[in-house]
Steps between C-alpha positions, in 0.01 A plus 500: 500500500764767615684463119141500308582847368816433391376211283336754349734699426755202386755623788539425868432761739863636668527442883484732711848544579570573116258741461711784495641403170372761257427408142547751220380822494221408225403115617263429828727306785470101490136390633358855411115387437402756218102296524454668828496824402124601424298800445242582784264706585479700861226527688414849354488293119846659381763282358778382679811298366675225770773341404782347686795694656832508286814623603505800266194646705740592822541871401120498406461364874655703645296797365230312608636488856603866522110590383322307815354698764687453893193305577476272253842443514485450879167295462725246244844493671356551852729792548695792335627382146571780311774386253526139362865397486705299234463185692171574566437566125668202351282256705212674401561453116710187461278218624470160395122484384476201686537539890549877464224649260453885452203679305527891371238674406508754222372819374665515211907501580403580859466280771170599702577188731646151592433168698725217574484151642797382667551126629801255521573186278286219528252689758098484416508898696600786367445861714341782255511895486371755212558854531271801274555795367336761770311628193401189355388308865083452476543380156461138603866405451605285781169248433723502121805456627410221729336311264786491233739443830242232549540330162882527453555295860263226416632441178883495715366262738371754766187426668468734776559884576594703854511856561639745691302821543472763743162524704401846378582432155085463465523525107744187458341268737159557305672424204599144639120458659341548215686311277260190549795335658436298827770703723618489857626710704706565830619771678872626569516831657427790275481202167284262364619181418272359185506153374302355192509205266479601089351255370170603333175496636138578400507760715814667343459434146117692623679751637705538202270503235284760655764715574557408096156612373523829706808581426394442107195654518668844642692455198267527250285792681825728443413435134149578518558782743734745358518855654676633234584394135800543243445422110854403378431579087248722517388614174314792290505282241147296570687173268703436797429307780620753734259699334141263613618414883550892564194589339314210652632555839446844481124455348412228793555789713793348723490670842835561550822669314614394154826606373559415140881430405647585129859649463349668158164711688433764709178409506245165425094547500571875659685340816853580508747208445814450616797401371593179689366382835756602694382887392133429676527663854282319697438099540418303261291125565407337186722576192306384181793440218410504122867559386722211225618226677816639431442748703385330810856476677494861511197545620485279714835630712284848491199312708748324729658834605150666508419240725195395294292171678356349129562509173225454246663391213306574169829372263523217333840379329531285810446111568230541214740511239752262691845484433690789676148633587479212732874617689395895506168386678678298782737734504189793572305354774860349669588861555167629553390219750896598637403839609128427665301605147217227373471516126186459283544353155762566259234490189204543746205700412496690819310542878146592589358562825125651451470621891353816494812630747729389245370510143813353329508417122886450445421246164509559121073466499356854495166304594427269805241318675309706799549454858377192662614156692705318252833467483727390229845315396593529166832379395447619112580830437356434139185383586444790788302742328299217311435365864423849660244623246310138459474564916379854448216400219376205749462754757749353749664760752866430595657578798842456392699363200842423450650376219823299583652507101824280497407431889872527597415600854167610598280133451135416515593336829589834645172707400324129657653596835400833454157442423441222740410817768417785265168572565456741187494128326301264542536263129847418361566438127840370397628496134819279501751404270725323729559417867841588639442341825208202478518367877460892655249560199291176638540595892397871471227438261328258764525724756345786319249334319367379875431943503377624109502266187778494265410433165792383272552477122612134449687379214479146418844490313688652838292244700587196316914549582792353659473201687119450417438556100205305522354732716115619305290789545296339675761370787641837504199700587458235774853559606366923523176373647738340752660796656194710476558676169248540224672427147394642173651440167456834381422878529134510418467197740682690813286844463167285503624334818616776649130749419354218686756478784539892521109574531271200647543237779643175453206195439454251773458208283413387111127575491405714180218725441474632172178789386508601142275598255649276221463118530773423208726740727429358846618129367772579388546658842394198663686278301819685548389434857513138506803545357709675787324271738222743569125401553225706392264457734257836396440544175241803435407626132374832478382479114655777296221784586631458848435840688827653759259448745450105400881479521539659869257273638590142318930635628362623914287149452845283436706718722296449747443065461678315771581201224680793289869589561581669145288768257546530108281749371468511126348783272430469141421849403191525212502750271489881696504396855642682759783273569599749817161470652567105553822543596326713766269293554754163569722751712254564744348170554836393569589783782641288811522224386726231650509266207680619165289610202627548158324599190560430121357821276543333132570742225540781745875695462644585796360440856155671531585790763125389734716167611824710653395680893750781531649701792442866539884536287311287255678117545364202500425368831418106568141404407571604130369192275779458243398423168573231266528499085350139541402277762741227482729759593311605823474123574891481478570755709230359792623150464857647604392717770293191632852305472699745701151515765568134560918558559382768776256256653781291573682610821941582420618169562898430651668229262463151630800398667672120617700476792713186411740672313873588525618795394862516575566167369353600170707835527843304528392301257424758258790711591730226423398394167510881427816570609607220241327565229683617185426807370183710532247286339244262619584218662280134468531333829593121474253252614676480825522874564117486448436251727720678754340884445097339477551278815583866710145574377333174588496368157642177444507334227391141456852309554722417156769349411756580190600158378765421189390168443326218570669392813499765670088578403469172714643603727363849529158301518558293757666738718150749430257176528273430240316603284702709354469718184793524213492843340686620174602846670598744179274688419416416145393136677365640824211779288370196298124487582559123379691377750707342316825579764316379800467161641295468800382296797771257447516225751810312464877518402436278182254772353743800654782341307230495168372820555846644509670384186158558283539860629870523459479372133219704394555856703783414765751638324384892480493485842467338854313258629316509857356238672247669747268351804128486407269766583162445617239512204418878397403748258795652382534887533795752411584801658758812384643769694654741305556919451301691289538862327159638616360291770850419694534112644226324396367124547341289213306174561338246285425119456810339355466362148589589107111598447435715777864664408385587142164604595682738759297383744717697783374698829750793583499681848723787629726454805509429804150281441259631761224223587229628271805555224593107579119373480449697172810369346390145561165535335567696211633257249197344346650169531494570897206281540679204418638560870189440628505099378417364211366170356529360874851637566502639851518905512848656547533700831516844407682604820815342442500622129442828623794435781729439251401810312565733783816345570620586151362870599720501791820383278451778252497736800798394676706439236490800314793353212214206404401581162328210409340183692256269399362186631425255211305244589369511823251208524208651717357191703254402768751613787811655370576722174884267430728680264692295283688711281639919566730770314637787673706790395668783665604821372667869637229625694317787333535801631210697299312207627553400816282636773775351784747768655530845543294756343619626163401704194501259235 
């Protein structure tokens, strides 16, 4: 464990006692770990960079030293420490990343503060100290630095942390008790003596995660909440871009200062410009930038002395053309994120926030949506203004917008956490091209979609990717439906979700009532209906000389039936009616209600202004009935709200956990075949290794033998008792839905001898030959555990067999499985109810299938370098669910993807 990092890095950590041997001036020192450094966010949501200490930072240090108040210097040293000597200095910054471990923290070149574990050789105990910058303490940087302190020592063998700290040092001792460690303490005169184990807990990675979301959701509010604005490429020229996000910001009637910037004008739109930022006199937030990529290096060492907190980058030339576009946009949000800035795009379309206190229009569309309670992600820049003005002519009212462009920093995940407590928003749309982080994306969606529904466009070709390209539409809207999501395939889709979701209550259950004064119109309603797993249990034709009155009364009637959870009202307008009157008309008989109505006005452009109840500013308020082109559409859009209604009903469920599992003998395990791999690749485990790594888990396979020949087969036999199977183990013989590699139930050496040498002449040669113990009779099942680009670790499970494989009859479920998650899983296939017995064969207990699929949940969570498992076949029985054959494959642990360890930007 203590050299696990320097496998890593292909060199061996230096001991201590060599540490003081520099390297050169332009190479780390030998065990430097360049993966911990990370990009974080304080408490206030400005960026942070930690990294580890190096010995070039002593000077730097010092400064740092000389800048600390005589109390915080007292409160760290427990006395008067006003210069740090060369001694002093040298163990400071040459460490051995091992037993001593260091973190800086950065704000830009400076170093704003530092923590440091220190412990001796072979010792599980290491004592810890941080010191901040008097100016930057209250930003939340001692819960950072103890977590990354945190995850350096466990991953050097450290289990357990003790501190030092003075009894009026209030502010550090919180830090430690609300860390959602389990710490003790004693007393020692004027100091507390503080003593915790690291290892994670619920209760930390809770602690964490919230401390996460806050910390993120701050983050994006600075975006949305500018006091003051600079346009870098402000134009008179109305061609340019610079040109629409003045106007437009200028037009929305932003409540604050804007300062244009152009090196060429004295003046833009008759406000005076100046020639660079560093010309404006007074602070400056939010810096929108519409300038050539090749001018963003420039620009953006203007904002960074300004002290700007975001960029809005407007630009393209970035990651969007690839290349060298790819290098200058790491290259911008490194140094951006490096001096506490955020950034928005490059290539995005721009930032909206409609509160009437703010008023900000900072994109390229000179016309947007109202105000109202939706908020929306839009990673295209291109499609923006298509997406802004379809939202405006439905009559939906956004609270905020963003659109995230190349998404090189600011992610849908981070306007999630923001939302999750906005109260300005209560619907979420998000319009994604990709998912930089899939297990955060899964956990924070969850959480929020317990609060407001989030609708999402889904894309069956991102769905169906990595590990699981078999994955269909359908079985990825069940994987959304999973985590409380609401998946649409496309824009049209998402807007008639979200009128419904923005304006009238959620139904209660699948019962249909449908008034219209069209009978060819209401079946198709009602056959749309069946369709979505509705039931139209009211079905009321008005005849086409229907009066508005006729229509209020049949709508109040349905509203108000007990059997009735859902309302579609549908209008046919004849030749000069007063299509506003009904509107009216189904309005008003729908005031209060607590079951959702929608309406379908065919032939009718637009949505008829009687259905839409208004504030005294003029926005729609809830109780507007949102209107549909055509009633399978309003069907669509109740069937999902119904499906998201039945996610809520279901109380938040913890993951289902096993307790006969062991977790240190799977890390050694893993750590050592790691250490030894060669290369960076994958890495198959051997049949052994398997064996080893399941068993930790409680998964054992049924026992095997690798035989060479004959003699030894009998022998393999007889030492496992018979009957005994012999199994052709490549896997061109082991896939054949024939059988034609297997031999089983064999009762005797004679027929063990047989079996072997037909097997060994025919498909013996490509590969080895078991001879396994016989499982009790079962219906064979196969599970996979895998990674996957949208959805994060994911579980697949099916009956075994070439016909249920081609027919993609597979079940997928995110992870970890909760118990509802587990009991869907198991029932979705439609082959599942051959598990219940067929043709007299005794039903499979479910419980120990399911056992063994929460077991593989655990293993993907513990083992964050397993890229791949799968089970294949299990043979699901009577009593036990015995697996006979299992793969497993490890990989470097991703860091966009791994939710274990200390909080970073990713």
């Amino acid at each position: 464990m203590a050299n696990e990092h320097a496998a890593d890095n292909a060199v061996e950590a230096a001991p201590e006692h060599e540490s003081s041997r520099e390297a050169p001036a332009d190479l780390p020192p030998e065990g430097y770990r360049a993966d911990w450094a990370a990009d974080v966010l304080g408490s206030d949501g400005r960026a942070v960079r930690i990294r580890p200490v190096l010995p070039s930072d002593a000077d730097e240090l010092q400064r740092f030293h000389s800048t600390l108040s005589e109390r915080t210097r007292y409160l760290r040293y427990f006395g008067s420490h006003n210069v740090l000597g060369d001694s002093e200095l040298k163990r400071m910054t040459h460490i051995d990343y091992v037993n001593r471990m260091a973190f800086v923290a950065l704000l830009g070149s400076e170093i704003i503060g530092m923590a440091v574990y220190e412990g001796q050789e072979g010792s599980p105990i290491a004592e810890v100290a941080f010191t901040i910058s008097d100016d930057h303490q209250g930003r939340g940087l001692g819960s950072i630095f103890l977590e990354h302190l945190a995850g350096a020592a466990a991953e050097s063998g450290i289990r357990r942390f003790e501190a030092e700290v003075l009894s009026e040092n209030r502010q550090m001792i919180q830090v430690f008790r609300r860390a959602g460690y389990d710490v003790s303490r004693s007393f020692d005169g004027s100091a507390i003596h503080l003593e915790f184990d690291i290892d994670p807990s619920d209760a930390l990675t809770s602690v964490r995660n919230s401390r996460e979301a806050a910390a993120e959701a701050r983050s994006v509010a600075r975006v949305l909440n500018p006091s003051s604005i600079a346009v870098i490429g402000a134009s008179d020229q109305p061609s340019k871009l610079g040109h629409a996000v003045l106007k437009n910001l200028l037009d929305s009637g932003f409540e604050g200062p804007v300062y244009p910037v152009n090196s060429d004008a004295r003046s833009i739109l008759s406000i005076r410009a100046y020639p660079a930022l560093s010309d404006i006199p007074d602070p400056v937030d939010l810096a929108v930038v519409a300038v050539p990529a090749g001018s963003m290096q420039e620009v953006l060492e203007d904002c960074l002395a300004k002290g700007v907190s975001t960029l809005v980058v407007i630009s393209a030339g970035f990651s969007d053309i690839g290349g060298e576009g790819i290098v200058s946009e790491r290259k911008l949000v490194a140094e951006a994120r490096a001096h506490g800035m955020r950034v928005v795009g490059p290539n995005a379309l721009g930032v909206i926030n409609n509160d009437p206190a703010i008023r900000l229009n900072s994109t390229l569309a000179n016309r947007i949506p109202a105000p109202g309670k939706i908020g929306f992600f839009c990673q295209s820049g291109a499609l923006g203004i298509a997406i802004l003005d379809s939202a405006m002519r439905r009559g939906l009212g956004l609270s905020t917008f963003v659109s995230a462009g190349n998404r090189a920093d600011l992610s849908g995940n981070d306007l999630l956490q923001f939302w999750d407590t906005e109260v300005d928003t209560e619907v979420v749309l998000l319009y994604l091209e990709s998912f930089g982080n899939p297990r955060k994306f899964s956990r924070i969606a969850r959480r929020v979609a317990r609060n407001k529904p989030v609708v999402v466009v889904h894309r069956s070709s991102d769905a169906a990717a990595g590990q699981f390209p078999d994955i269909s539409p359908q079985a990825a809207n069940e994987l959304y439906n999973d985590i409380g999501l609401i998946p649409v395939t496309s824009l049209p889709e998402m807007f008639d979700t979200a009128a419904l979701l923005a304006y009238q209550p959620l139904p209660e259950g699948p019962r249909l009532a449908i008034v219209a004064n069209s009978t060819a119109v209401s079946n198709l309603g009602a056959d749309a209906a069946e369709g979505e797993g509705l039931e139209v249990v009211r079905s009321v034709d008005l005849g086409a000389a229907a009066a508005p009155e006729e229509f209020s009364r049949a709508v109040a009637e349905a509203v108000q039936d007990d059997g009735v959870d859902a309302v579609l009202a549908v209008f046919v307008p004849p030749v000069q009616r007063n299509v506003e009157a009904y509107a009216e008309a189904i309005r008003e008989a729908a005031r209060d209600s607590t079951k959702p109505v929608a309406s379908t006005f065919l032939a009718v452009e637009g949505l008829p202004e009687g259905l839409t109840v208004r504030d005294e500013q003029g926005q729609p308020l809830r109780g507007s009935i949102p209107s549909y082109g055509y009633p399978e559409r309003a069907i669509s859009a109740l069937s999902r709200a119904l499906t998201y209604q039945r996610w809520l009903s279901h109380p938040a469920e913890e993951p289902m956990e096993v307790s006969d599992i062991d977790i240190s003998r799977a890390r050694e395990l893993v750590d050592s075949i790691w250490t030894r791999r060669a290369g960076n690749g994958d890495v198959k485990l051997s049949q052994g290794q398997t064996r080893q790594l399941l068993k930790c888990f409680g998964i054992n396979i049924v026992e095997y033998r690798v035989v060479q020949d004959a003699e030894q087969a009998t022998y393999a036999a007889e030492e496992l008792g018979y009957p005994v199977a012999v199994k052709a183990m490549s896997e061109k013989w082991r896939r054949r839905s024939d059988m034609s590699g297997v031999r089983l139930d064999i009762g005797d050496a004679a027929s063990v001898r047989r079996a072997f040498e037909e097997l060994d002449s025919s498909a013996g040669r490509s590969g080895p030959i078991h001879v396994q113990k016989m499982a009790p009779r079962g219906t064979g099942v196969t599970m996979k555990v895998g990674d996957h680009p949208i959805f994060g670790s994911l579980i697949s499970f099916g009956l075994s067999g070439m016909i249920t494989q081609m027919l993609g009859d597979r079940a997928y479920s995110a992870l970890p499985l909760t118990p509802s998650q587990a009991d869907r899983l198991l029932h979705r296939p439609a082959a599942a109810p051959i598990l219940d017995g067929i043709s007299g064969e005794a039903p499979a207990n479910k419980k120990k299938i399911v056992d063994l699929m929460v077991r593989l949940s655990v293993l993907a969570e513990e083992v964050p370098e397993m890229r791949l498992a799968f089970v294949e076949p299990a043979l699901a029985g009577a009593t036990e669910a015995a697996v006979l054959y299992a793969e497993v494959v490890l990989g470097p642990a991703p860091r966009r993807g791994n939710e274990v360890g200390p909080r970073r930007l990713r």
